[in-house]
ZAMARGU-4260 file (C-alpha; in steps of 0.2 Angstrom, whole numbers, plus 5000, padded with zeros to 4 digits):
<rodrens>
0) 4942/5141/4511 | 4935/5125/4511 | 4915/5120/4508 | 4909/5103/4510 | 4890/5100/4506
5) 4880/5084/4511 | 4866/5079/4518 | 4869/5079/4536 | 4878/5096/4536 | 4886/5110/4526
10) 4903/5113/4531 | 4910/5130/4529 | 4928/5137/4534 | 4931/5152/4530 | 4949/5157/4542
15) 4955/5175/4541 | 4974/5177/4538 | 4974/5187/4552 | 4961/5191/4566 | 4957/5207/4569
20) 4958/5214/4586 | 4949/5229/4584 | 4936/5224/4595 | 4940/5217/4611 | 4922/5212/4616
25) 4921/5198/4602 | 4917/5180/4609 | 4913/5164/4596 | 4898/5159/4597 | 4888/5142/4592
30) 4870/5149/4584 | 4857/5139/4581 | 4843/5145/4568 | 4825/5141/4562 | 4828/5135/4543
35) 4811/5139/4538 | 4809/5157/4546 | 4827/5162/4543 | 4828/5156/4523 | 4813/5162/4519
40) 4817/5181/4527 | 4834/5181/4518 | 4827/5171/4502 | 4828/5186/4489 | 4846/5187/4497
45) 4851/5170/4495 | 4861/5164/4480 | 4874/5151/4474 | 4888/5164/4478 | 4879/5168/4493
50) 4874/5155/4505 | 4861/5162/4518 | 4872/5162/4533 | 4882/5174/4523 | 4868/5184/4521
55) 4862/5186/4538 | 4880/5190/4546 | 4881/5203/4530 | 4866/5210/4538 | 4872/5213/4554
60) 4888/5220/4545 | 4877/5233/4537 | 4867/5240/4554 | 4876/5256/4556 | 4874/5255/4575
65) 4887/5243/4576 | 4905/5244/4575 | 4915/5243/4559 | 4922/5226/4559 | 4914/5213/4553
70) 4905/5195/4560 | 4920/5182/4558 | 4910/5164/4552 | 4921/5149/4557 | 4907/5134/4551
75) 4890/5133/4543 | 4878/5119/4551 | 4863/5111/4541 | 4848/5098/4542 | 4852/5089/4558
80) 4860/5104/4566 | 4854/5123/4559 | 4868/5135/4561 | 4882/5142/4562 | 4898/5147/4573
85) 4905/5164/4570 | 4913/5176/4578 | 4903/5190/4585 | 4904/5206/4596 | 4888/5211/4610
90) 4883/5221/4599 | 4881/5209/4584 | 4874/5196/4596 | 4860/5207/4602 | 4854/5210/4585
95) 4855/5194/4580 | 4844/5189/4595 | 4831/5202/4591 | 4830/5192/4572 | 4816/5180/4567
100) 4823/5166/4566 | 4835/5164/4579 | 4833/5151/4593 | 4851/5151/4603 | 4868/5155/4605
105) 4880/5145/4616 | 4898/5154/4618 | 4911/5143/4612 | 4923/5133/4627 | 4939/5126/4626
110) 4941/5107/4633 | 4956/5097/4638 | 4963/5078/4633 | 4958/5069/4648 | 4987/4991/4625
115) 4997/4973/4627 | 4988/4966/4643 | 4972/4975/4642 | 4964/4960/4630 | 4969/4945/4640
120) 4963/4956/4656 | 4944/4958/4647 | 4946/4939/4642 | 4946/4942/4623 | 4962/4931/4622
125) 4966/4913/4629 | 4955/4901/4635 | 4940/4915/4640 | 4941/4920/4621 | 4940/4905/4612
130) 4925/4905/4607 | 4920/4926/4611 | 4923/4940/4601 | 4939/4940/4594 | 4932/4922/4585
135) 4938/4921/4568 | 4916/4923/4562 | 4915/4939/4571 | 4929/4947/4565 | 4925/4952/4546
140) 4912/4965/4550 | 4917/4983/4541 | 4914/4993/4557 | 4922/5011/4557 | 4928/5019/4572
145) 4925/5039/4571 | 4942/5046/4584 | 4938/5064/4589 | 4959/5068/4597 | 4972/5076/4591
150) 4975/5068/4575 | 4986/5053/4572 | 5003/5044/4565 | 4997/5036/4550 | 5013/5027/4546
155) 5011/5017/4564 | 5012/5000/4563 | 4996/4998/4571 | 4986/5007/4557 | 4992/4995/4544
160) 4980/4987/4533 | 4988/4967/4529 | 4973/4957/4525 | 4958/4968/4526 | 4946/4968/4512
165) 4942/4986/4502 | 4936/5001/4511 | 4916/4999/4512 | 4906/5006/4501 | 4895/5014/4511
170) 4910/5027/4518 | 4906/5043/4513 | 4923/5052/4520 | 4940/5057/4514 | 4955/5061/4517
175) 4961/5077/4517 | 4979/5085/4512 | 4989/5096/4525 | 5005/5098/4532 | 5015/5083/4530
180) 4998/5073/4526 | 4991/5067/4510 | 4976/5057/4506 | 4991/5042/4504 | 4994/5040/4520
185) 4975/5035/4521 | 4974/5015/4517 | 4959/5001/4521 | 4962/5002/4541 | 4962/5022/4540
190) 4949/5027/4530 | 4946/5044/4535 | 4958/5060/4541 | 4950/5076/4542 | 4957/5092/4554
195) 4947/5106/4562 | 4955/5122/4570 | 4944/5137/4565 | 4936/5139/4584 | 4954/5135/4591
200) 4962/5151/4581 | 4944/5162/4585 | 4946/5158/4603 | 4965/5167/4603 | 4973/5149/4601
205) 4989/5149/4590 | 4997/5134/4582 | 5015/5133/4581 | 5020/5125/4566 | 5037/5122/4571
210) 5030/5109/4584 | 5012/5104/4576 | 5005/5099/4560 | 4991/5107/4552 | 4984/5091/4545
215) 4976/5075/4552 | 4996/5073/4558 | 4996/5070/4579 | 5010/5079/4586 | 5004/5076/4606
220) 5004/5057/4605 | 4987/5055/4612 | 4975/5054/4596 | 4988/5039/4590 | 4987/5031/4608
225) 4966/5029/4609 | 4964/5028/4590 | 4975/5013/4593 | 4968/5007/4609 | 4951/5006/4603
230) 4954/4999/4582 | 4974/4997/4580 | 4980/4979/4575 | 4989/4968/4579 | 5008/4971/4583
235) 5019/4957/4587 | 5032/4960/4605 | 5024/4979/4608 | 5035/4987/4624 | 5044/5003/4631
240) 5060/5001/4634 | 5057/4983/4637 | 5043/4985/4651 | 5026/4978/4648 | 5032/4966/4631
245) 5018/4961/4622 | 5006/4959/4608 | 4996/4975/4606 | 4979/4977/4599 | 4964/4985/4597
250) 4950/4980/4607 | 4943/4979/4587 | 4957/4976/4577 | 4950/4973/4561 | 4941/4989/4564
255) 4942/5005/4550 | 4948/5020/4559 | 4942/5040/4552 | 4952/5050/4565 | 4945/5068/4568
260) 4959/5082/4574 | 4951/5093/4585 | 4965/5097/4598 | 4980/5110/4595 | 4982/5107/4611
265) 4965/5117/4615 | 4951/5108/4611 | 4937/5121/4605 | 4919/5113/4606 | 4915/5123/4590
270) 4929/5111/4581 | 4922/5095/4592 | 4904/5099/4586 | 4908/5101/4567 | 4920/5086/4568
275) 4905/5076/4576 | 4893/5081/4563 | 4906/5077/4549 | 4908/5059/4557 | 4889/5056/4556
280) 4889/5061/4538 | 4905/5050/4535 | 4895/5037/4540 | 4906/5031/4557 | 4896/5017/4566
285) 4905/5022/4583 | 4913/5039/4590 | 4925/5040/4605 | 4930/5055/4611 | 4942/5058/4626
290) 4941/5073/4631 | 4929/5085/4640 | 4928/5100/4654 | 4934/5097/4671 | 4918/5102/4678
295) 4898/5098/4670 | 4886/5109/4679 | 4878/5116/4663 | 4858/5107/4657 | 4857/5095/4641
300) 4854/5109/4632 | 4867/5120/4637 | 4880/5109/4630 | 4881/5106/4612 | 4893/5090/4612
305) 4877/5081/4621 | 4866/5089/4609 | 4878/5083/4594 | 4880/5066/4603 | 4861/5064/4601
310) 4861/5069/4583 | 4873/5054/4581 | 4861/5042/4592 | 4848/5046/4579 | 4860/5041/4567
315) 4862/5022/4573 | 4880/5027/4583 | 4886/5021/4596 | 4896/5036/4609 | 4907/5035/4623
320) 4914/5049/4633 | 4928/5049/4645 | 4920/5053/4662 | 4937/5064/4666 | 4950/5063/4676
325) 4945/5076/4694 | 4944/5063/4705 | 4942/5058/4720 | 4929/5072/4723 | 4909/5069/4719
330) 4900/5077/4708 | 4915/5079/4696 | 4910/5067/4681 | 4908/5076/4663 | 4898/5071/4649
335) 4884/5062/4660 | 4869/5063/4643 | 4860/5047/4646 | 4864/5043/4626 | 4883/5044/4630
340) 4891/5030/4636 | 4901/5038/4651 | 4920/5028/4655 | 4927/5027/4671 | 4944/5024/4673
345) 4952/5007/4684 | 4969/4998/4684 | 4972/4982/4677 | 4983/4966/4686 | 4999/4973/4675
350) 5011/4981/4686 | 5028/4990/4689 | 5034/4991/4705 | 5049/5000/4713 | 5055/4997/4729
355) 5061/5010/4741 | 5073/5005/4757 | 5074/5021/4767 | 5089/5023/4780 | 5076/5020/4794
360) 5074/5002/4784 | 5056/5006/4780 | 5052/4998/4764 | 5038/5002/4754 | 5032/4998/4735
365) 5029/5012/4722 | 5031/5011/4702 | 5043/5014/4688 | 5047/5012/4671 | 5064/5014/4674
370) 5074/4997/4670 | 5091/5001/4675 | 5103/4997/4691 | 5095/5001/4707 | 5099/5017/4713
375) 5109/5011/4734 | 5111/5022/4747 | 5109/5041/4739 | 5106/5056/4751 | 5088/5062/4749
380) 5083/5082/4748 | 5066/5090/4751 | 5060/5108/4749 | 5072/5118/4759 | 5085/5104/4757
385) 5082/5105/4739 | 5083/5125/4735 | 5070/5138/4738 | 5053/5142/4742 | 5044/5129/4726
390) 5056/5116/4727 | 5046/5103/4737 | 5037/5105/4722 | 5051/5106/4709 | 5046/5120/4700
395) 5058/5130/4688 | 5071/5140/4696 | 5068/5134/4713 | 5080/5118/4714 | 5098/5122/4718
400) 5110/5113/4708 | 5121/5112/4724 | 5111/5105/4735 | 5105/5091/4725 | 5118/5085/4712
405) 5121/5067/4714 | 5104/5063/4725 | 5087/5058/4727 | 5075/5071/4727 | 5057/5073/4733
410) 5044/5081/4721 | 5027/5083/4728 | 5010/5090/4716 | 5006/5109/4718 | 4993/5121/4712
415) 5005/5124/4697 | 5000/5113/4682 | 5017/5102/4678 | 5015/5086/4675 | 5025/5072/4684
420) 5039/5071/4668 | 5041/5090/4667 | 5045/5091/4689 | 5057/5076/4683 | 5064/5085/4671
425) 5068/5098/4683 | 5076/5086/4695 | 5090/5083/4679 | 5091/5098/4675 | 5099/5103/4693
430) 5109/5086/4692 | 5098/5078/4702 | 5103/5057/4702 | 5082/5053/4704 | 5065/5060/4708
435) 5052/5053/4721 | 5038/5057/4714 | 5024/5060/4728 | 5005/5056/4729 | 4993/5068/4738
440) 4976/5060/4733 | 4975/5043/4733 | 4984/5028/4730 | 4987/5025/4710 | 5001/5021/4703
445) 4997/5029/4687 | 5015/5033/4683 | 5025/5044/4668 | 5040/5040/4656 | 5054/5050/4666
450) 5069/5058/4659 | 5080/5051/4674 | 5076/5035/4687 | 5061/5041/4697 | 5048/5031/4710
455) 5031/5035/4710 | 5022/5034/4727 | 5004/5034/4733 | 4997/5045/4747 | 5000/5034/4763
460) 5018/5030/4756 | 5022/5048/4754 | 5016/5052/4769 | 5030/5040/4778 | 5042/5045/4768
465) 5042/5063/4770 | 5042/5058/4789 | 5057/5052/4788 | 5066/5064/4778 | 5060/5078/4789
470) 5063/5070/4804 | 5080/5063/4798 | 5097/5071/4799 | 5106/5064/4783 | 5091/5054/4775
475) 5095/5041/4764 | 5087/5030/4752 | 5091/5014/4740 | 5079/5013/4725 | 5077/4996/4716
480) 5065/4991/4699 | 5057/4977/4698 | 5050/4979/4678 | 5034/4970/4674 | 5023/4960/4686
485) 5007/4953/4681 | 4992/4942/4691 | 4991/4959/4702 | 4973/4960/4710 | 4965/4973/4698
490) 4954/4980/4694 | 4954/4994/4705 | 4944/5011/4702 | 4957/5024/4699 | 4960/5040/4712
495) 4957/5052/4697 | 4943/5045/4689 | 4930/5057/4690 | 4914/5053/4701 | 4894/5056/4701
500) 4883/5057/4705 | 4876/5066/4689 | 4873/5085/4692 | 4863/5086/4676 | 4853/5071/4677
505) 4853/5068/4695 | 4841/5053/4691 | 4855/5045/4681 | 4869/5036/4688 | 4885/5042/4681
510) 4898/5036/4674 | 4890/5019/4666 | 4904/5009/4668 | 4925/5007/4672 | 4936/5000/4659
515) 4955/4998/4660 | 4964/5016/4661 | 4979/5014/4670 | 4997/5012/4664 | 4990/5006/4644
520) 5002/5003/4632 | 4997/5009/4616 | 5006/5017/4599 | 5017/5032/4598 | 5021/5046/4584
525) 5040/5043/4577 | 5043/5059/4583 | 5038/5062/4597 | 5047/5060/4615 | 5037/5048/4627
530) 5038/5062/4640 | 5032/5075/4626 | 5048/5085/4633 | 5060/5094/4621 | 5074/5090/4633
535) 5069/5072/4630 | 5077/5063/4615 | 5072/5047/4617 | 5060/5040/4603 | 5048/5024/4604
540) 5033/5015/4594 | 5022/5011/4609 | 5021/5023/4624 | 5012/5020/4643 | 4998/5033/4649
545) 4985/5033/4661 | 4969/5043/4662 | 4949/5040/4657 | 4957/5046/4643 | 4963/5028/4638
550) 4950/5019/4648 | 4937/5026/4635 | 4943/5018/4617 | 4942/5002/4628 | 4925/5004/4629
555) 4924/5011/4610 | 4932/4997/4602 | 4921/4983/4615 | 4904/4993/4606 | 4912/4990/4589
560) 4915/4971/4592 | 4896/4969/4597 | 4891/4980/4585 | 4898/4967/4573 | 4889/4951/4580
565) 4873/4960/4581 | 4870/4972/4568 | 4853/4977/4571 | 4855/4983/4587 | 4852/5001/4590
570) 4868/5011/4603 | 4855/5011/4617 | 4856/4993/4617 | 4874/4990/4616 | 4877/5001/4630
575) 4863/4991/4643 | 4874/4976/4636 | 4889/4983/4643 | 4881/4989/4658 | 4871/4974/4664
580) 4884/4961/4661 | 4897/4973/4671 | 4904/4965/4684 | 4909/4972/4702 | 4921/4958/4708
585) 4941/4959/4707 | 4952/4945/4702 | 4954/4940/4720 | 4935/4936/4721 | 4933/4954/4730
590) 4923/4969/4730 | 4930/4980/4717 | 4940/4993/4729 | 4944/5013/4727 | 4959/5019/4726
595) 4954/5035/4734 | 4956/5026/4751 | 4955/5008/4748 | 4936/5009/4752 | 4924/4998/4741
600) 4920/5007/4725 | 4902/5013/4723 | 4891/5015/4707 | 4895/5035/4707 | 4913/5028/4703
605) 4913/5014/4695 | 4891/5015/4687 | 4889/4996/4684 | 4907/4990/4685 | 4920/4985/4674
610) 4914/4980/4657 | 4916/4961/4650 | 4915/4961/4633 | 4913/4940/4633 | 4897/4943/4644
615) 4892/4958/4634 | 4890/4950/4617 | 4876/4938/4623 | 4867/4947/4640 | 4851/4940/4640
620) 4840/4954/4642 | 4843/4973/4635 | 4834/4989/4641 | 4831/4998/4626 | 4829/5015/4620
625) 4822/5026/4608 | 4825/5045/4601 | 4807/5047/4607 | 4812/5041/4626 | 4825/5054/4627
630) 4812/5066/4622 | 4799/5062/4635 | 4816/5064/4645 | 4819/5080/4641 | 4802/5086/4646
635) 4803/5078/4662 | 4815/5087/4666 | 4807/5102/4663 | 4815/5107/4649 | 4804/5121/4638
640) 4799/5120/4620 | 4815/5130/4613 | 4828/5120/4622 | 4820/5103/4616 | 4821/5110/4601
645) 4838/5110/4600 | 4836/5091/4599 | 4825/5089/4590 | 4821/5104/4577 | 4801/5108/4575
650) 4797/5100/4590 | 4780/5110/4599 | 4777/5106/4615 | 4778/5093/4629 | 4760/5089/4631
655) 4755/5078/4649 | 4756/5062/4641 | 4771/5064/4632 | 4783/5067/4649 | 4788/5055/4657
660) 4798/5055/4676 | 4814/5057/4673 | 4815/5041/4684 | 4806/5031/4668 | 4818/5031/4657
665) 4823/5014/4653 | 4839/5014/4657 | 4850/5000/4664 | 4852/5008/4681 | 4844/5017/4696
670) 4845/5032/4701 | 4836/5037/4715 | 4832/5054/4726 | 4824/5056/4740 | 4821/5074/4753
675) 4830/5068/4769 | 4816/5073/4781 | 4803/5066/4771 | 4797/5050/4779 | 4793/5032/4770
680) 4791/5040/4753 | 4788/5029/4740 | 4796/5032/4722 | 4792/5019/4708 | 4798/5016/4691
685) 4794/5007/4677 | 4806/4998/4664 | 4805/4987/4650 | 4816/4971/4645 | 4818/4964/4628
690) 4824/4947/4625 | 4838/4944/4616 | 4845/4928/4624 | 4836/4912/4623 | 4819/4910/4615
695) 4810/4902/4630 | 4814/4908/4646 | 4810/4914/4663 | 4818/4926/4674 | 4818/4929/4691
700) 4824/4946/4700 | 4833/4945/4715 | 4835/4962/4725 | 4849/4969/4735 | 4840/4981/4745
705) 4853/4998/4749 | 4853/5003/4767 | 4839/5014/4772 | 4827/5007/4759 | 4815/4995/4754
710) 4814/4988/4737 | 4798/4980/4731 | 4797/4973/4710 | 4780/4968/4702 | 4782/4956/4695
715) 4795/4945/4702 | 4796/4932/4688 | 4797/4937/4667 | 4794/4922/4657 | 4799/4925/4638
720) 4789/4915/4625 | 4800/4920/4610 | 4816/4931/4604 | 4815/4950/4605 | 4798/4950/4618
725) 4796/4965/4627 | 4790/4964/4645 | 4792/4977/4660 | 4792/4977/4677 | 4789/4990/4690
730) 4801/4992/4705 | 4797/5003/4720 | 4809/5012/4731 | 4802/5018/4750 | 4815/5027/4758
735) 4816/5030/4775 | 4820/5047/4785 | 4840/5053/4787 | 4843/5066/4801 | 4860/5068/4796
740) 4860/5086/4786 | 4872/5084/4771 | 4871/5069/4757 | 4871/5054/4760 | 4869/5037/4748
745) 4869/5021/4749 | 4871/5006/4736 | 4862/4990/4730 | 4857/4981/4716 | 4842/4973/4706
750) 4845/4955/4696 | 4835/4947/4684 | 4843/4927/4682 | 4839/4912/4671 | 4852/4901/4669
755) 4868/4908/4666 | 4862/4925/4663 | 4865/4937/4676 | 4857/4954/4670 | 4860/4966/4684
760) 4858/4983/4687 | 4865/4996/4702 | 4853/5004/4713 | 4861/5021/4721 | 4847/5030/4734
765) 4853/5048/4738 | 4844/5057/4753 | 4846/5076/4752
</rodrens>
């Protein structure tokens, strides 16, 4: 049992040795409860032995009408949040409900886990960089980067601490002992190490301590990869297996990291909430968290990592969610609070092409990490070619060792959840000479370190090549790898990338931006494969991966370097920083494209565009927002008394004046809705700049209008007298009528200029 008291929270864990299954109705629960009604109905129960969560589970222990065993408490929650999680059957649930005191109890979900070139590609090195963040003056800010994952390898060269000045004494965290962990493996660069699992094990999870550490320890390789893409430092000729050679780093290098281990591979949001909350008492100036649901359709209220997240913006940090990775598909982004900075996913101008020469002498271009002798002239199987019933898809079992020894073989996705190294693996396993690994949404190139030679393909590619094999007698092909490329047009917004528009706040556009999330290099565990297979031997320091995942401490570790050159700014305005200075133009002087279809990419994939962290540092302008704001929000949105309250404990009421239109909240983009048969409706909104750029200036807006709308601003022209002046502007949105009957959007965007500043935001116009 462990207990940890402060001022933000009081942790408790109390973990049973073994859960009982006596009743099968039980379901962990996140409660929230009244501090003043509930402590003073169970204060002549309450004691130092006896803390008054225990007492009021003890009460329902006691009712005779209910069953026998016991409520289970994982945590205890006080101050910001009031609380606890336990484990609870109906029974206990409904009599807690009927006590005074209680205000909510949220059953407990389980979440998934959704860097050498990635600086020079955000211009923090070379000539871009002289004189940007990475300058020698705005480097020795203590900043501490919170990492919500699944732990990480302390030993990593990335985490060592050469040349950085004592830990800061404002750090209120620790360090704390577990299976091959101790508090010295903590140093100056990793400050912090704490593990949370008691909502994992209440959930039916089980931790295999044969492949996974119960400490702060990363087994999985993904806490190490974004703890070290967001603060790892700098590490000299950084590859895998010789592909994408380099020097890694940290978007913040000099950065303290506090990683928080909340996966075991499940992620329970009871462990993600009581992690959160401990970062905020640790005192952690920014939190990254990449992970999520695959689907958000639940209010503000409803989901308690928002409702942390806002604790934390109260707190003065910075958030940033990965948006997920169910792209193409609308409607699909998670973690879309407007106090969460929600990352998109794109590709970077790093590449590393394959070539395929099928019999036919089609060419096309895929990618590999592969390095060795091209693979000339091999047969190639497909699905009935290949074994049974599955194996197009190269499940276990389905591959016939005789049919495919010595050959290419095709693999394509299925319903089955196998990732693209396990259907190698497979391919191996039956003898198989290399693996074309096919695309059926989209063309990314986001590709996996195989066990064998393999070729990744993108939709259209696939779609030849399967042509010719099923057309084909004796199909052949010649595989040859190219290794690294760089100048490649990029970025380009990522198939899997999850889209808006925002199902909880449709009057928000999510994500809010797209940073680089495809192919990153980044550190590695000692021990563990790059392919995270058993089978798979190999061993490596730096490791490749793709997902919003990795996009996300991108954006994390950009926040931290602003958060160093301007101190006083609040996370609201560090985000419209990197929102407004975002841009939405390629390499190549283009429109950022999609890789869904090679279709320009809109705000609901890409929010304000890829985020510039020279630009970023100095914007201009900022759109600013307070706890307050989000309140007036929240009753916009209709939100009642009790589900604010979750917020923002003791809170009465939303009176008239205190809601606003959920369209007034001054955020850095616009959002808005519109009933298709309604004609000439006119919506308007209000917003408010703060200058933060030159003491004396004026801007000017300049309006690109989407299709179907007008846009009108009043007024066009802000002259600042001074640094820090607010002034606002109203902008009006008159829609015109759409016949068609499903959704349909279109896409512009409203500028205010002066100089060199371009402070931009998107305009999306849905009529439903």
């Amino acid at each position: 049992m462990k207990i940890f008291n402060a001022a933000i929270m009081l942790l408790l864990l109390a973990l049973m040795a073994a859960i009982s299954t006596a009743s099968t109705d039980k379901r962990t629960y996140i409660v929230r409860m009244d501090k003043t009604k509930i402590t003073n109905t169970f204060s002549s129960l309450v004691s130092i032995t006896k803390p008054w969560h225990q007492a009021v589970l003890e009460s329902l222990a006691d009712d005779d009408e209910l069953e026998a065993t016991p409520p289970e408490l994982l945590y205890s929650y006080e101050t910001a949040l009031f609380g606890f999680a336990a484990k609870l059957s109906s029974k206990q649930l409904e009599s807690l409900k009927n006590m005074e005191g209680f205000i909510s109890a949220v059953p407990d979900k389980m979440l998934s886990l959704h860097t050498t070139r990635s600086p020079f590609f955000l211009g923090l090195t070379g000539k871009k960089g002289k004189n940007g963040p990475w300058s020698g003056s705005n480097l020795h800010s203590d900043v501490i980067i919170g990492v919500v994952d699944s732990g990480i390898w302390p030993e990593h060269v990335s985490f060592r601490d050469h040349g950085l000045s004592p830990v800061p004494e404002r750090w209120r965290g620790t360090c704390e002992k577990g299976t091959k962990f101790s508090p010295s493996n903590c140093n100056k660069k990793l400050i912090g190490a704490r593990y949370f699992y008691g909502g994992y094990l209440a959930a039916g999870g089980k931790i295999n301590e044969t492949k996974e550490y119960v400490s702060t320890r990363d087994a999985s390789g993904h806490g190490t990869h974004t703890a070290s893409t967001a603060g790892g430092n700098f590490v000299e000729q950084a590859n895998l297996f010789g592909v994408a050679n380099g020097s890694a780093a940290g978007m913040r290098y000099t950065a303290r990291i506090a990683a928080y281990k909340v996966c075991w591979p499940g992620c329970s949001t009871i462990d993600i909430l009581t992690a959160m909350m401990k970062a905020i008492e640790d005192g952690v100036d920014v939190l990254t968290l990449s992970l999520g649901s695959t689907s958000e359709a639940v209010p503000y209220w409803q989901d308690y990592l928002a409702i942390a997240s806002y604790f934390a913006f109260k707190s003065g940090i910075f958030v940033a969610f990965s948006a997920g990775n169910s792209g193409p598909w609308a409607y699909t982004a998670v973690n879309t609070a407007p106090w969460i900075m929600t990352v998109a996913a794109s590709t970077i101008d790093r590449s590393f092409p394959a070539i395929i020469r099928l019999g036919n002498g089609e060419t096309f271009e895929g990618s590999s990490f592969y390095t060795g002798k091209a693979l000339k002239g091999l047969p190639i199987v497909y699905g009935k070619t290949a074994g049974v019933t599955g194996a197009e898809h190269c499940i276990p079992g389905t591959l016939n060792p005789k049919l495919v020894k010595g050959k290419l073989v095709i693999c394509e996705p299925g319903d089955e959840y196998m990732t693209q190294s396990e259907r190698g693996e497979q391919v191996k396993l039956a003898g198989g000479a290399g693996v074309l690994v096919m695309s059926t949404v989209g063309e990314d190139l986001a590709n996996e370190p195989h066990v064998l030679p393999d070729i990744l393909l993108g939709t259209s590619t696939s779609k030849a090549v399967i042509k010719y094999v099923s057309s084909t007698k004796a199909p052949i092909g010649t595989i040859v790898f190219k290794g690294t490329t760089y100048g490649n047009c990029a970025p380009k917004l990522a198939a899997f990338s999850s889209r808006g528009p925002n199902l909880a706040g449709p009057d928000v556009i999510k994500p809010d931006v797209t940073a680089p999330g495809v192919d990153i290099l980044a550190a590695w565990p000692a021990e563990t494969s790059p392919s995270t297979l058993e089978s798979d031997k190999r061993r490596v320091s730096f490791n490749i991966m793709s997902g919003t995942s990795m996009s996300c401490p991108h954006v994390s570790g950009i926040a931290a370097l602003i958060k160093s050159k301007h101190k006083d700014w609040s996370p609201a305005a560090i985000k419209s920083a990197l929102m407004t200075t975002a841009y939405t133009i390629d390499n190549k002087r283009k429109p950022i494209s999609d890789l869904k279809s090679h279709t320009l990419a809109t705000p609901f994939g890409i929010g304000s565009g890829h985020v510039d962290p020279i630009k970023a540092s100095d914007p201009g302008l900022i759109y600013d927002i307070t706890a307050d704001d989000y309140i007036s929000y929240l009753c916009g949105l209709k939100y009642n008394e009790s589900q604010i309250a979750l917020f923002e404990e003791g809170f009465i009421e939303c009176k008239e004046q205190l809601a606003m239109q959920p369209g007034d909240l001054n955020y850095p983009s616009f959002a808005v809705n519109f009933n298709r048969k309604a004609r000439n409706v006119t919506v308007t909104y209000k917003r408010t700049v703060t200058n933060v750029g030159i003491p004396k200036s004026t801007y000017r807006v300049s309006v690109e209008a989407p299709k179907g709308a007008y846009v009108i601003v009043r007024p066009k022209v802000l002259s600042f007298k001074k640094l820090n002046q607010k002034l606002s502007y109203k902008v009006s949105f008159i829609g015109l009528s759409r016949k068609k009957p499903v959704v349909n959007s279109a896409f512009g965007s409203l500028m205010w200029v002066s100089g060199n500043y371009r402070v931009k935001s998107p305009i999306a116009v849905t009529w439903k």
